[in-house]
ZAPA-132194 format. One record per atom (N, C-alpha, C): residue number from 1; residue in one letter; x, y, z. Coordinates in Angstrom, 2 decimals, decimal comma. Each point is the difference from the previous one (the first is absolute). Layout:
BEGIN
     i   aa        px        py        pz
   NUM    a         X         Y         Z
...
This chain:
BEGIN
     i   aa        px        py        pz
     1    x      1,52    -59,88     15,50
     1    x      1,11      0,94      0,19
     1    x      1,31     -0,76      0,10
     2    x      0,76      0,52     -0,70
     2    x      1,52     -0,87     -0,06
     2    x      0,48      0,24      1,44
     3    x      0,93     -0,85      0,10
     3    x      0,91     -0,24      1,77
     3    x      1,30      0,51     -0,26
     4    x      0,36      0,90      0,76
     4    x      1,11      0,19      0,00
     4    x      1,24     -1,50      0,75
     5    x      1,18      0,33     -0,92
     5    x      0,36     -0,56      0,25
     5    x      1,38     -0,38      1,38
     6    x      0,61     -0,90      0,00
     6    x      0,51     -0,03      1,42
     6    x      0,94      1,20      0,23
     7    x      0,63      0,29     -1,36
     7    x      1,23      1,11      0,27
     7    x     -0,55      1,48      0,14
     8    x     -1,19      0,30     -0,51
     8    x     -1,04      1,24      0,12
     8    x     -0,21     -0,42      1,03
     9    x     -0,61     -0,68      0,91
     9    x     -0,41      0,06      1,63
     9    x      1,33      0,54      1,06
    10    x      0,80     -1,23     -0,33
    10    x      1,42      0,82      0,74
    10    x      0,00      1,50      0,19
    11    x      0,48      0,11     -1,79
    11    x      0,19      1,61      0,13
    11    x     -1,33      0,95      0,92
    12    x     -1,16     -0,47     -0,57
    12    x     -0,72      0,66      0,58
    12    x      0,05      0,27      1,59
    13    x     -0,08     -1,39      0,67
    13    x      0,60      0,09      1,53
    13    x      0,87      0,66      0,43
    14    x      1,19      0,51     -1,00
    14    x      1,10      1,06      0,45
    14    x     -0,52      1,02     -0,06
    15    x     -0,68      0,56     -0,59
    15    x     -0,53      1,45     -0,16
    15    x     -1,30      0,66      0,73
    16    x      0,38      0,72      0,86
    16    x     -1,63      0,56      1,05
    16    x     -0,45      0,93     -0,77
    17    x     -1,16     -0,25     -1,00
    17    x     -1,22      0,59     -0,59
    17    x      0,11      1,41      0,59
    18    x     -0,28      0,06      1,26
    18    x     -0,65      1,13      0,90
    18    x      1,48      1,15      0,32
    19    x      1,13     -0,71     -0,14
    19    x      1,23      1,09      0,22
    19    x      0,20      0,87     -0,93
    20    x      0,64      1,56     -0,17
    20    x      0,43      0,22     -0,82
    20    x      2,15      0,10      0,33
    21    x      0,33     -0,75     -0,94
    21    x      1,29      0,08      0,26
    21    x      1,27      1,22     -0,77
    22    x      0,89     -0,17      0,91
    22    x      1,16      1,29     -0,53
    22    x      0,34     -1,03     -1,46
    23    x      0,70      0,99     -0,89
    23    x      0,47     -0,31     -1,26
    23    x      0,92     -1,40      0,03
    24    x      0,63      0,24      1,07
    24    x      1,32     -1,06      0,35
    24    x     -0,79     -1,34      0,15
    25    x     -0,91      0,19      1,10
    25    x     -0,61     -1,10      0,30
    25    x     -0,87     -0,66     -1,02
    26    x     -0,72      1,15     -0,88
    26    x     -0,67     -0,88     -0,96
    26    x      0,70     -0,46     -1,04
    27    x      1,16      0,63     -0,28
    27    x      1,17     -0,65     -0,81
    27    x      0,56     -1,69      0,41
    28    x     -0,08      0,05      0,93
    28    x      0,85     -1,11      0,82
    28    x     -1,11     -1,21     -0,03
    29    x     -1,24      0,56      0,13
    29    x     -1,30     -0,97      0,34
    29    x     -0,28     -0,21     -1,51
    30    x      0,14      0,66     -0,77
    30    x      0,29     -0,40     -1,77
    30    x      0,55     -1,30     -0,17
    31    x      1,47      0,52      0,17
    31    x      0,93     -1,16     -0,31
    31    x     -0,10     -1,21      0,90
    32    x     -0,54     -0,22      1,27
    32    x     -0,43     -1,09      0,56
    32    x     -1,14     -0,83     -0,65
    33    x     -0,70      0,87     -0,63
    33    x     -1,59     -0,86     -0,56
    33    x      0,09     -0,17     -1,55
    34    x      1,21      0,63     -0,57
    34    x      0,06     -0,47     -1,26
    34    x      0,63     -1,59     -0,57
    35    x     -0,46     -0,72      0,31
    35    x      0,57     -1,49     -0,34
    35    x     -0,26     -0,55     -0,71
    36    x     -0,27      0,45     -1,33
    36    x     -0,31     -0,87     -1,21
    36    x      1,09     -0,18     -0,31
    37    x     -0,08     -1,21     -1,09
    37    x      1,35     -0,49     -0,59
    37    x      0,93      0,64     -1,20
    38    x     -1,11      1,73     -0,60
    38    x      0,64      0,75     -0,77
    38    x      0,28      1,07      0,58
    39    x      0,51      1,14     -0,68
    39    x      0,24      1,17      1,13
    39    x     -1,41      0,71     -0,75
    40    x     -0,72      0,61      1,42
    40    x     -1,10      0,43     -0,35
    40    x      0,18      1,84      0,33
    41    x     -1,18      0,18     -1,04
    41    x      0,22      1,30      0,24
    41    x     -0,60      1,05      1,27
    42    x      0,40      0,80     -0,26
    42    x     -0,32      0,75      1,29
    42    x     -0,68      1,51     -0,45
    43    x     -1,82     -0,30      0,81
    43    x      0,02      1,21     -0,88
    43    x     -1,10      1,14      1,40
    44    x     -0,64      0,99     -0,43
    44    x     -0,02      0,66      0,91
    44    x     -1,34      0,59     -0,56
    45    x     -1,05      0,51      1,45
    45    x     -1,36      0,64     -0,42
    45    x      0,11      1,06      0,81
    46    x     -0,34      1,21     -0,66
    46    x     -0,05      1,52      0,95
    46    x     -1,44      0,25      0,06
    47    x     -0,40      0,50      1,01
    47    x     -1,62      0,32     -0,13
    47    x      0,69      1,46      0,08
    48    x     -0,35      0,89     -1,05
    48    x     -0,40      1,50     -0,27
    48    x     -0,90      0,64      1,08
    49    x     -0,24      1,24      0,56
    49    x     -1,44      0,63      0,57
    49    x     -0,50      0,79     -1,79
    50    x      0,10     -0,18     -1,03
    50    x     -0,27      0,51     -0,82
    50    x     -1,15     -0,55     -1,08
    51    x     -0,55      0,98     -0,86
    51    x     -1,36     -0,71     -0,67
    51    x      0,09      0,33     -1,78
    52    x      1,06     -1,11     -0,23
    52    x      0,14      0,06     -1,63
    52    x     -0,52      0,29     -0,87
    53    x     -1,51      0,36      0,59
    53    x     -1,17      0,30     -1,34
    53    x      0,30      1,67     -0,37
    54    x      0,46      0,43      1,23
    54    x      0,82      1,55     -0,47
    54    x      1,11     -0,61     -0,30
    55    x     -0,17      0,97     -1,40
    55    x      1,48      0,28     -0,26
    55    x      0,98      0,91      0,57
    56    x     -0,19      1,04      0,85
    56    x      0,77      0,34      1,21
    56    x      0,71     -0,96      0,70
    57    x     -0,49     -1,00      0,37
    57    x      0,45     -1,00      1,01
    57    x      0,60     -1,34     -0,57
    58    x      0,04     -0,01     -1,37
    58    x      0,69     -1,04     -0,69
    58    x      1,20     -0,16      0,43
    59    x      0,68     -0,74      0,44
    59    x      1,87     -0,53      0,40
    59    x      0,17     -1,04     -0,60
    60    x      1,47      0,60     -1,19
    60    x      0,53     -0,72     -0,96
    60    x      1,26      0,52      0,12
    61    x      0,79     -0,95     -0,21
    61    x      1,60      0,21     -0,35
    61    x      1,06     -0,84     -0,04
    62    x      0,88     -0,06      0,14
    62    x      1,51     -0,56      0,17
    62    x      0,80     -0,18      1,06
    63    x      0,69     -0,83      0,47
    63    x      1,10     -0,46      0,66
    63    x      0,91     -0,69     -0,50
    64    x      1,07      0,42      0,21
    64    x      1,18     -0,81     -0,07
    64    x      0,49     -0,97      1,22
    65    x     -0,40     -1,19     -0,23
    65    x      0,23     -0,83      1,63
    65    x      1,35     -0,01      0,12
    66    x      0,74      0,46      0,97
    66    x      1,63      0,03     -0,36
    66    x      0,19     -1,45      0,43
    67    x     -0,55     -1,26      0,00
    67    x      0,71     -1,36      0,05
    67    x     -0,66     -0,70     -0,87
    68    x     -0,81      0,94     -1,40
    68    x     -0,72     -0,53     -1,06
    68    x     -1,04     -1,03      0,58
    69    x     -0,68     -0,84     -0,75
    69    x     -1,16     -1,05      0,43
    69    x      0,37     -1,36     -0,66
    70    x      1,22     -0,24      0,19
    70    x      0,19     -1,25     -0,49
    70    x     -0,33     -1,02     -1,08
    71    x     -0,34      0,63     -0,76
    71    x     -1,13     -0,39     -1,19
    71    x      0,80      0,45     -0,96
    72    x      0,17     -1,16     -1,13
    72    x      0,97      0,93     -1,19
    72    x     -1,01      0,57     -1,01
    73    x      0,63      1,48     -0,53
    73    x     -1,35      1,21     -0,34
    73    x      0,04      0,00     -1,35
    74    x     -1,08     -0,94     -0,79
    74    x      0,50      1,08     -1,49
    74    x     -0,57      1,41     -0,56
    75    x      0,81      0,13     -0,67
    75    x     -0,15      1,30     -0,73
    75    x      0,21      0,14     -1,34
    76    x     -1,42      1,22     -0,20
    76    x      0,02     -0,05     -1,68
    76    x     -0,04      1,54      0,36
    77    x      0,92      0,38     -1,25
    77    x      0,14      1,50     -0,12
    77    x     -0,81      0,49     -1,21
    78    x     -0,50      0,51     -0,47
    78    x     -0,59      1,29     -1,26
    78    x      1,32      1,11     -0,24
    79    x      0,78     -0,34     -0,65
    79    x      1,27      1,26     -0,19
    79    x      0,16     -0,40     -1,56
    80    x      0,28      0,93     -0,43
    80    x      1,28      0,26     -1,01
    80    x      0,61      0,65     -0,23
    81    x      1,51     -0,52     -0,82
    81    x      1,32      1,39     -0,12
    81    x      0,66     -0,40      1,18
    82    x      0,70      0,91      0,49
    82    x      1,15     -0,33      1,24
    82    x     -0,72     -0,28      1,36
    83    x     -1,79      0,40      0,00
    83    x     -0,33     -0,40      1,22
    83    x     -0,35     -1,54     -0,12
    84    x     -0,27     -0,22     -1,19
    84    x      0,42     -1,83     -0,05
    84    x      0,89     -0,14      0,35
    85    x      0,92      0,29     -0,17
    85    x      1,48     -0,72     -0,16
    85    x      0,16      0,24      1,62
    86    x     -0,14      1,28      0,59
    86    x      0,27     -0,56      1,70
    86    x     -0,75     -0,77      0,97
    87    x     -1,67     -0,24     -0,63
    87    x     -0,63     -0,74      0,29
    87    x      0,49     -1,96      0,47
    88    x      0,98     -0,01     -1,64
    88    x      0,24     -1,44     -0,17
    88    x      1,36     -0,01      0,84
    89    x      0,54      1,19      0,02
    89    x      1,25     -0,45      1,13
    89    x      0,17     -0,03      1,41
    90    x     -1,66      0,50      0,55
    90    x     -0,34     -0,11      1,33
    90    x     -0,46     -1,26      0,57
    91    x      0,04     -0,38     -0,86
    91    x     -0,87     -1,65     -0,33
    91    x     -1,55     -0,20     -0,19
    92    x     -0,74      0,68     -0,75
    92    x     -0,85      0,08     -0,23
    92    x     -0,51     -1,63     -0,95
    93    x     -0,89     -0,32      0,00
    93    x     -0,15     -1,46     -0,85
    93    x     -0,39      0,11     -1,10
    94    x     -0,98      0,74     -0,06
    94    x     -0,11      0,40     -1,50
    94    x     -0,39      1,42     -0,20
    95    x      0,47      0,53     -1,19
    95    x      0,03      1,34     -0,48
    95    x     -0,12      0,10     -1,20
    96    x     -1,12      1,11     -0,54
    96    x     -0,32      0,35     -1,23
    96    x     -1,07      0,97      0,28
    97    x     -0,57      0,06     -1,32
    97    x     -1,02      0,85     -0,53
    97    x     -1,12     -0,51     -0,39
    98    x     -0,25      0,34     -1,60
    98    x     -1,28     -0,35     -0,54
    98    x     -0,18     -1,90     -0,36
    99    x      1,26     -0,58     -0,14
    99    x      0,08     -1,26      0,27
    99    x     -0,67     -0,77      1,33
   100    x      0,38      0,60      1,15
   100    x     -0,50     -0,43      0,81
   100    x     -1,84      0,25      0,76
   101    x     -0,14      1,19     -0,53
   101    x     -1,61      0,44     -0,03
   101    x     -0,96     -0,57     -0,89
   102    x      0,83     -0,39     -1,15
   102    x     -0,62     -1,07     -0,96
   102    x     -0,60     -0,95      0,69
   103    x      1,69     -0,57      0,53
   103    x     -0,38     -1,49      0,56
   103    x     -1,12     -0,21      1,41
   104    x     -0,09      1,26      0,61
   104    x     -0,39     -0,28      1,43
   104    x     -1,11      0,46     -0,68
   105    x     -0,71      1,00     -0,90
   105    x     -1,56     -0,27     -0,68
   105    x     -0,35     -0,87     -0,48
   106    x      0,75     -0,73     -1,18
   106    x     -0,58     -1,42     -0,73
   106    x     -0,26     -1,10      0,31
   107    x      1,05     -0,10      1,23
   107    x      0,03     -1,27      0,93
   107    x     -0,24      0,02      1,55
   108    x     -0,78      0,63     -0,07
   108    x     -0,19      0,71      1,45
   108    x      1,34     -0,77      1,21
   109    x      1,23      0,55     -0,61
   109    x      1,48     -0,43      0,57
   109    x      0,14      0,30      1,98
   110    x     -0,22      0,05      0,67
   110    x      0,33      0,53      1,23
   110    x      1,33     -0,92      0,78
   111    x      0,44     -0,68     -0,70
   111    x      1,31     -0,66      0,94
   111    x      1,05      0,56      0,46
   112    x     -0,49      1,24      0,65
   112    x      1,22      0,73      0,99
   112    x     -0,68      0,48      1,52
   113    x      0,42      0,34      0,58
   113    x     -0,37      0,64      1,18
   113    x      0,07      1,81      0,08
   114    x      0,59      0,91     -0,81
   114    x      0,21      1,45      0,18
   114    x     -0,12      0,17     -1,09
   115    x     -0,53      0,86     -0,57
   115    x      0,24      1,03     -1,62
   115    x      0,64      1,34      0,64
   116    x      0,61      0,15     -0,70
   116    x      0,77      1,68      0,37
   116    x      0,04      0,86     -1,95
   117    x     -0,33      1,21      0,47
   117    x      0,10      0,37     -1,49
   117    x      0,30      1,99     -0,29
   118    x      0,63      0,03     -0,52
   118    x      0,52      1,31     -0,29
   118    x     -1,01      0,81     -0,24
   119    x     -0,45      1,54      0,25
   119    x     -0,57      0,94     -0,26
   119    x     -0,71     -0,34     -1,76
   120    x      0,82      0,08     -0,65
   120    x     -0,24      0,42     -1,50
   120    x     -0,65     -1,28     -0,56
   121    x     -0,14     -0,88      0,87
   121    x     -0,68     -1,73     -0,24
   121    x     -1,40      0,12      0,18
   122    x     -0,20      0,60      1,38
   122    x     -1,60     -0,73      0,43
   122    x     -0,77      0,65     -1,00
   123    x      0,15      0,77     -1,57
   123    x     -1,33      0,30     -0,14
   123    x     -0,43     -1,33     -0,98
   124    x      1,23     -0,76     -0,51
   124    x     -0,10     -1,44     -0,39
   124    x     -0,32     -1,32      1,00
   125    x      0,47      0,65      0,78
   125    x     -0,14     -0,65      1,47
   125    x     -1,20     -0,46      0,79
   126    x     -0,73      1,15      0,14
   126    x     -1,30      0,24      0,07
   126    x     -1,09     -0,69     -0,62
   127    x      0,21     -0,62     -1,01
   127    x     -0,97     -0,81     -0,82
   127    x     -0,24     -1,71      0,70
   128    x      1,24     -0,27      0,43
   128    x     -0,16     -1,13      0,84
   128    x     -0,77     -0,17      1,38
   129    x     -0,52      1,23      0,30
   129    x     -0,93     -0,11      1,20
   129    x     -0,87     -1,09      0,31
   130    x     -0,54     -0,78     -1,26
   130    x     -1,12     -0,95      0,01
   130    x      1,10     -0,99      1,13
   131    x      0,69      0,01     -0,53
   131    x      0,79     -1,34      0,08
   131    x      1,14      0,02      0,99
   132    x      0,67      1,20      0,36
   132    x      0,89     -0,02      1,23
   132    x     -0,97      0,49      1,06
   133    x     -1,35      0,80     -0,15
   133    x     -0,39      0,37      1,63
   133    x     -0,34     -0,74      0,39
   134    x     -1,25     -1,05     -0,32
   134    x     -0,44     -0,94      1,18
   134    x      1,09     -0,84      0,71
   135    x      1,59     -0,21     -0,54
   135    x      0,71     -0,53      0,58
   135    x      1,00      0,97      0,72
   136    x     -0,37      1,49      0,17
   136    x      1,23      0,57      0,49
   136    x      1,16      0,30     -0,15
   137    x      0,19     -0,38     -1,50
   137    x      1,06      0,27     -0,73
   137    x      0,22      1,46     -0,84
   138    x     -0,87      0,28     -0,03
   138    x      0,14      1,49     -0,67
   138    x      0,78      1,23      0,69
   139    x      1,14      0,70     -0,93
   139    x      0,58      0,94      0,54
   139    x     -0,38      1,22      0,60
   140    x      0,14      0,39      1,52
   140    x     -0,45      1,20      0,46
   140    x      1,06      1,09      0,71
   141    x     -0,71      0,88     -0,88
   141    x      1,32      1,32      0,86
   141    x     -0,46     -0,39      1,97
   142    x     -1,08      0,01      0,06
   142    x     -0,25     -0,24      1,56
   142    x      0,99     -0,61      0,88
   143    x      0,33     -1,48     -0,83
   143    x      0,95     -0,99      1,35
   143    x      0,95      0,54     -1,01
   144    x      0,56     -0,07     -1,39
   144    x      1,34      0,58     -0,03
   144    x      0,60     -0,67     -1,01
   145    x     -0,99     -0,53     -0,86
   145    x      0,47     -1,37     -1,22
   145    x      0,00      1,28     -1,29
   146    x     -0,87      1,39     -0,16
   146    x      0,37      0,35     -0,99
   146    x      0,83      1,42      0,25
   147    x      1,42     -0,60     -0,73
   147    x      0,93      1,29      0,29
   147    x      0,49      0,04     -0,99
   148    x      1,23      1,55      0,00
   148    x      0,68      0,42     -0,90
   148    x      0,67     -0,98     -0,74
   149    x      1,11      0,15     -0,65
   149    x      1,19     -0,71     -0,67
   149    x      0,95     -0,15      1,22
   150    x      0,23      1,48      0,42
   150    x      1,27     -0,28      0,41
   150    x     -0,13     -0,52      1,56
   151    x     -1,60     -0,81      0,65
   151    x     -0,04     -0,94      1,02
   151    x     -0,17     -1,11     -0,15
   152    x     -0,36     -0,53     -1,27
   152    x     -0,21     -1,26     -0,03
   152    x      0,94     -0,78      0,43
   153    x      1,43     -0,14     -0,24
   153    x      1,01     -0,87      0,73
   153    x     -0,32     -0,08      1,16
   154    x     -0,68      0,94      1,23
   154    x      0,12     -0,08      0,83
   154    x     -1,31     -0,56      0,95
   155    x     -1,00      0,13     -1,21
   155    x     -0,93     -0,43      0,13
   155    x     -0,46     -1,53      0,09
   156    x      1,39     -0,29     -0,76
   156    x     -0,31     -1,49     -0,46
   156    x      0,34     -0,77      1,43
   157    x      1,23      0,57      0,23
   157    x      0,63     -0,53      0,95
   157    x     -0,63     -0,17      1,21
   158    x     -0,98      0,91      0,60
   158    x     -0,46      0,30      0,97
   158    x     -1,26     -1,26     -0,33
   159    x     -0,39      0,01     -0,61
   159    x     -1,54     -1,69     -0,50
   159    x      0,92     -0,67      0,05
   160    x      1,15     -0,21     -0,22
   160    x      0,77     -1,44     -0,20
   160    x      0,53     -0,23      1,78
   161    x      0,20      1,18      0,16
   161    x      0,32     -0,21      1,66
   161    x     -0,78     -0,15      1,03
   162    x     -1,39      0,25     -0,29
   162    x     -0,77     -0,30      1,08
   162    x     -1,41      1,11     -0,24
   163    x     -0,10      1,32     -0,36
   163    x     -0,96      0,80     -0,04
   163    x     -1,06     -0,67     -0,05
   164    x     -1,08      0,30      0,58
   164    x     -1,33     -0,50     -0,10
   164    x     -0,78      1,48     -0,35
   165    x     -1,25     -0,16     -0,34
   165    x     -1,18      0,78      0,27
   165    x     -1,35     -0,34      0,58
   166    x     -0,50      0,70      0,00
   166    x     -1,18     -0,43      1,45
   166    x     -1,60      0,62     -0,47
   167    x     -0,42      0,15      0,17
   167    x     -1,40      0,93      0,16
   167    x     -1,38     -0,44      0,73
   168    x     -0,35      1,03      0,79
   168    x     -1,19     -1,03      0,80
   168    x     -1,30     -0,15     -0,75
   169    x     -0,28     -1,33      0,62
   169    x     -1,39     -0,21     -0,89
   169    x     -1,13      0,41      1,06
   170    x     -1,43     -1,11     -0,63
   170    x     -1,30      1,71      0,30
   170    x     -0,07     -0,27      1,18
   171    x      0,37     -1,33      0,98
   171    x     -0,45      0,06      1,53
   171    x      1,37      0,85      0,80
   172    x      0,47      0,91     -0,83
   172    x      1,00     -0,12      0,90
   172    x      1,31      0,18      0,45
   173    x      0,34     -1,23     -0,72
   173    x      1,39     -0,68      0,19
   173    x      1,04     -0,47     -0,91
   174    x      1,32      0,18      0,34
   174    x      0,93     -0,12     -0,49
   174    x      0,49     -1,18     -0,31
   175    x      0,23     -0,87     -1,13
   175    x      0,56     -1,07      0,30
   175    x      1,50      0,05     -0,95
   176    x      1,15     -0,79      0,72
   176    x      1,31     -0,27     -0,45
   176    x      0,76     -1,24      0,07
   177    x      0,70     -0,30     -0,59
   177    x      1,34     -0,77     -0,34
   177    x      0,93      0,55      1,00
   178    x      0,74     -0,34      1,38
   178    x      1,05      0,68      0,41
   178    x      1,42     -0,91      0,19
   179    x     -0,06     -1,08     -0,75
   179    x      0,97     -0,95      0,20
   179    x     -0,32     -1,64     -0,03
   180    x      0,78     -0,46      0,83
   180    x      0,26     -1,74     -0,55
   180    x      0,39     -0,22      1,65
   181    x     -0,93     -1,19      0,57
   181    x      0,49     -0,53      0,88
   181    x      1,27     -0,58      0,63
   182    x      0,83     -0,03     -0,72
   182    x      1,27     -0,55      0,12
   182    x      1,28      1,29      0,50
   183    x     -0,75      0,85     -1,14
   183    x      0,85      1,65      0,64
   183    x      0,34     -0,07      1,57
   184    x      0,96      0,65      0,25
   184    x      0,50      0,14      1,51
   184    x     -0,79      1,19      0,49
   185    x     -0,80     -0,27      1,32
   185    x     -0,68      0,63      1,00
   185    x      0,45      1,49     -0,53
   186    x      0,56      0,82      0,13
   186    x      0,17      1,23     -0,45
   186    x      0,10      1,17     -0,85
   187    x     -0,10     -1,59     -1,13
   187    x     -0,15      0,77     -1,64
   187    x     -1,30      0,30     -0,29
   188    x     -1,06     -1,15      0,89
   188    x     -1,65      0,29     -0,09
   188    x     -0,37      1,28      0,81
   189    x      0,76     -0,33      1,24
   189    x     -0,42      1,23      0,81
   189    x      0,54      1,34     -0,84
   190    x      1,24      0,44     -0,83
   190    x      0,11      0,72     -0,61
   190    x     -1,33      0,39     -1,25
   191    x     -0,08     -1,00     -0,60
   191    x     -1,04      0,14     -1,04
   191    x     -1,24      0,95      0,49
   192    x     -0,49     -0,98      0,98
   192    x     -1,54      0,30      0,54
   192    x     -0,15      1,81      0,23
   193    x      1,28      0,19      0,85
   193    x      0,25      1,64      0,97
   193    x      0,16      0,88     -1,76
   194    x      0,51     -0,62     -1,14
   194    x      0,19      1,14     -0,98
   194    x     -1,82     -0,16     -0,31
   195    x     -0,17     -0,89     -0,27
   195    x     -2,07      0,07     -0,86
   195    x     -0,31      0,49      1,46
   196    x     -0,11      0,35      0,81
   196    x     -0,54      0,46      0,98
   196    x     -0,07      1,03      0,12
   197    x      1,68      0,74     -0,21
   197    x      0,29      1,47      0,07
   197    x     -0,30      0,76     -1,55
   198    x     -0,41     -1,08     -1,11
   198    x     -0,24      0,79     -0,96
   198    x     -1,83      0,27     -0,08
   199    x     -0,65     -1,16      0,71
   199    x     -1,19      0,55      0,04
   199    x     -0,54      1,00      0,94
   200    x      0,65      0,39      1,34
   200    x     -0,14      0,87      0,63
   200    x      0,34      1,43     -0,74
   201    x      0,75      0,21     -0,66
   201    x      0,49      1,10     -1,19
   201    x     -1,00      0,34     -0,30
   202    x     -0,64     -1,08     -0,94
   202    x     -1,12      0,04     -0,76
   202    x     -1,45      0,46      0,86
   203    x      0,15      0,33      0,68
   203    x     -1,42      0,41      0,92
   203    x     -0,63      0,86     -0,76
   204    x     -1,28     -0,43     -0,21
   204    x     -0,77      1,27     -0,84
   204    x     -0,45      0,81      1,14
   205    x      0,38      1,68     -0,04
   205    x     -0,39      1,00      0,68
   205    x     -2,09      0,06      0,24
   206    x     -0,48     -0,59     -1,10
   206    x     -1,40     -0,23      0,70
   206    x     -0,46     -1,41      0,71
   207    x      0,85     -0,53      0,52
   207    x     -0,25     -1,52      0,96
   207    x     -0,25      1,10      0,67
   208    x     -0,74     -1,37      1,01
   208    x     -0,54      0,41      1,32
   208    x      0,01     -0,99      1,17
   209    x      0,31      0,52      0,99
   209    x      0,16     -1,18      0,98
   209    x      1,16     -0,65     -0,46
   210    x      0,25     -1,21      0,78
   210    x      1,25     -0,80     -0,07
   210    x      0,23     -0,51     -1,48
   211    x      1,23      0,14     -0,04
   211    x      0,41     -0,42     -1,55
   211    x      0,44     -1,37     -0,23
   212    x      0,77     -0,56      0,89
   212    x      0,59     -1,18     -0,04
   212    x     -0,84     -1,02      1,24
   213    x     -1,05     -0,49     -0,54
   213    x     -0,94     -0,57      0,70
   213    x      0,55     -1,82      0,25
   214    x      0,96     -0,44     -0,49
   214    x     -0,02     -1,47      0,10
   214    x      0,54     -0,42     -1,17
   215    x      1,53     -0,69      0,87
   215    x      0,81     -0,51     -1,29
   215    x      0,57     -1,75      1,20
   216    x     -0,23     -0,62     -1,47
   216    x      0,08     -1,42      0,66
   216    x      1,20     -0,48     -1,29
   217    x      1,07     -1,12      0,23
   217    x      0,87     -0,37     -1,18
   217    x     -0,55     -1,83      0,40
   218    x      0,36     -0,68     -1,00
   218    x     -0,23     -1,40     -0,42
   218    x      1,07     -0,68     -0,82
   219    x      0,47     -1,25      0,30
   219    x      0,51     -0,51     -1,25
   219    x     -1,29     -0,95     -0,64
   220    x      0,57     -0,75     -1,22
   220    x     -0,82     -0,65     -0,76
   220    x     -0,88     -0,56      0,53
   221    x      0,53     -0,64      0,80
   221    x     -0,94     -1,49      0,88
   221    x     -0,43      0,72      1,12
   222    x      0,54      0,60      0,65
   222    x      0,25      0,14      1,52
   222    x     -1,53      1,21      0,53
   223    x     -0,38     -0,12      1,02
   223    x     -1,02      1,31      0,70
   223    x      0,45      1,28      0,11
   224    x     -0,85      1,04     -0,23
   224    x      0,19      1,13      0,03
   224    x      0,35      0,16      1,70
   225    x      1,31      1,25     -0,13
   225    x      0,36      0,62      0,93
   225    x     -0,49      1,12      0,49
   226    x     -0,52      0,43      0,32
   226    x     -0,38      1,35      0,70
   226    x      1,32      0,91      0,41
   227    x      0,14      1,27     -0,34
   227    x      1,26      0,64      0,63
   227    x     -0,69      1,22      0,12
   228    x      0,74      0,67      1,22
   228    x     -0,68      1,04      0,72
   228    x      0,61      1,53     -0,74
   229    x     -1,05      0,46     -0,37
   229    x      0,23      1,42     -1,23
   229    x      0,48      1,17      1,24
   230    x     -0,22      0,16      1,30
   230    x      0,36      0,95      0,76
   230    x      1,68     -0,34     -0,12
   231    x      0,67     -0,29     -0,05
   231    x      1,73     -0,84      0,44
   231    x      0,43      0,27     -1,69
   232    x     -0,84     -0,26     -1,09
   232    x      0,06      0,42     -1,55
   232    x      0,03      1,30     -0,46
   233    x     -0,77      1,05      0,30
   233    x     -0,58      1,18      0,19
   233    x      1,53      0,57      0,60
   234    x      0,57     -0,56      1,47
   234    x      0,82      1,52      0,53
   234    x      0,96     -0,56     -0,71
   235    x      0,53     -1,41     -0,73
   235    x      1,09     -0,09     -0,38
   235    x      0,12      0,64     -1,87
   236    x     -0,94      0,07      0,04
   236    x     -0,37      0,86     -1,47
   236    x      0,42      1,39      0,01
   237    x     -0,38      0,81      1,31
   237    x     -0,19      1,05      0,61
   237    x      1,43     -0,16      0,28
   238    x      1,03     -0,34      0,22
   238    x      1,16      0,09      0,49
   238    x      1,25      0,91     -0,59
């Protein structure tokens, strides 16, 4: 079994396993245990009370982190006509059509992070399933990548600024991107309270029992935090 090493023990010593801490505090106990020499990321696990094998109880969607995730986002759009053209002035990275479905079939292309694509696209669109789903790249009306013409500008902007999407997998749980260790204490704590308040939204009316069973955040290197979902819950509720 590999040894952790001296800067994983530290951190670990800062952090009581057995506590669950307020947002602030596990924010703060973040940025104390993150000490690697890059800025590491910061990311976050929700335990659901929900059972994914229903599709009733599936939770999928979108956030807009309003202090983005620090990560620069690319984006490929599916437009043509003027919803190209506002695509490329939102800053989209690359934009096209049947050129680009070519390329991402023949060469199984994936060097972006978002596809976004206009209504009148996905039924060309759609053919790339082999090849954008297992990576999560494929456009869905669900989180919000396939829209009209006249949202795509705004669409773009919102992946370039930070939007994430989420969906829980089969044990469970939620996992996310909510930022960059280096961020100032309040832009994370901002982040965390929006994916928090958007999965509480998302409550499927057939859960049962507690919904928000256990959410812990981590940076790269550093031990999981424990933070206490009762103090999450009323500030959601607020």
């Amino acid at each position: 079994m590999a040894k952790a090493g001296k800067r994983f023990d530290a951190a670990r010593k800062a952090v009581d396993p057995n506590t669950k801490y307020t947002l602030d505090q596990a924010v703060a106990l973040l940025k104390q245990t993150a000490s690697a020499k890059f800025d590491e990321t910061v990311d976050i696990a929700v335990r659901l009370g929900v059972d994914p094998k229903h599709a009733d109880q599936m939770v999928r969607g979108a956030v807009a982190l309003p202090h983005g995730t620090g990560k620069t986002v690319r984006v490929l759009v599916f437009a043509q006509g003027e919803a190209a053209r506002a695509a490329t002035a939102a800053g989209a990275d690359w934009v096209g059509a049947d050129e680009l479905i070519e390329k991402i079939n023949n060469e199984n292309w994936t060097d972006f992070d978002k596809a976004v694509a206009t209504r009148d696209m996905m039924g060309k669109v759609g053919k790339l399933g082999r090849v954008l789903g297992p990576r999560g790249l494929m456009p869905n009306p669900k989180i919000g990548t396939v829209v009209g013409p006249d949202q795509v500008a705004e669409t773009v902007r919102e992946l370039k600024g930070g939007k994430i999407d989420f969906r829980v997998e089969k044990a469970g749980v939620v996992h996310a991107m909510v930022g960059k260790a280096s961020m100032a204490p309040e832009m994370l704590t901002a982040n965390i309270e929006a994916l928090i308040n958007t999965l509480m939204k998302l409550k499927p009316a057939t859960a049962k029992g507690t919904y928000l069973r256990g959410v812990a955040i981590s940076s790269t290197m550093g031990p999981g935090i424990r933070l206490d979902t009762n103090s999450l819950i009323r500030t959601a509720e607020a």
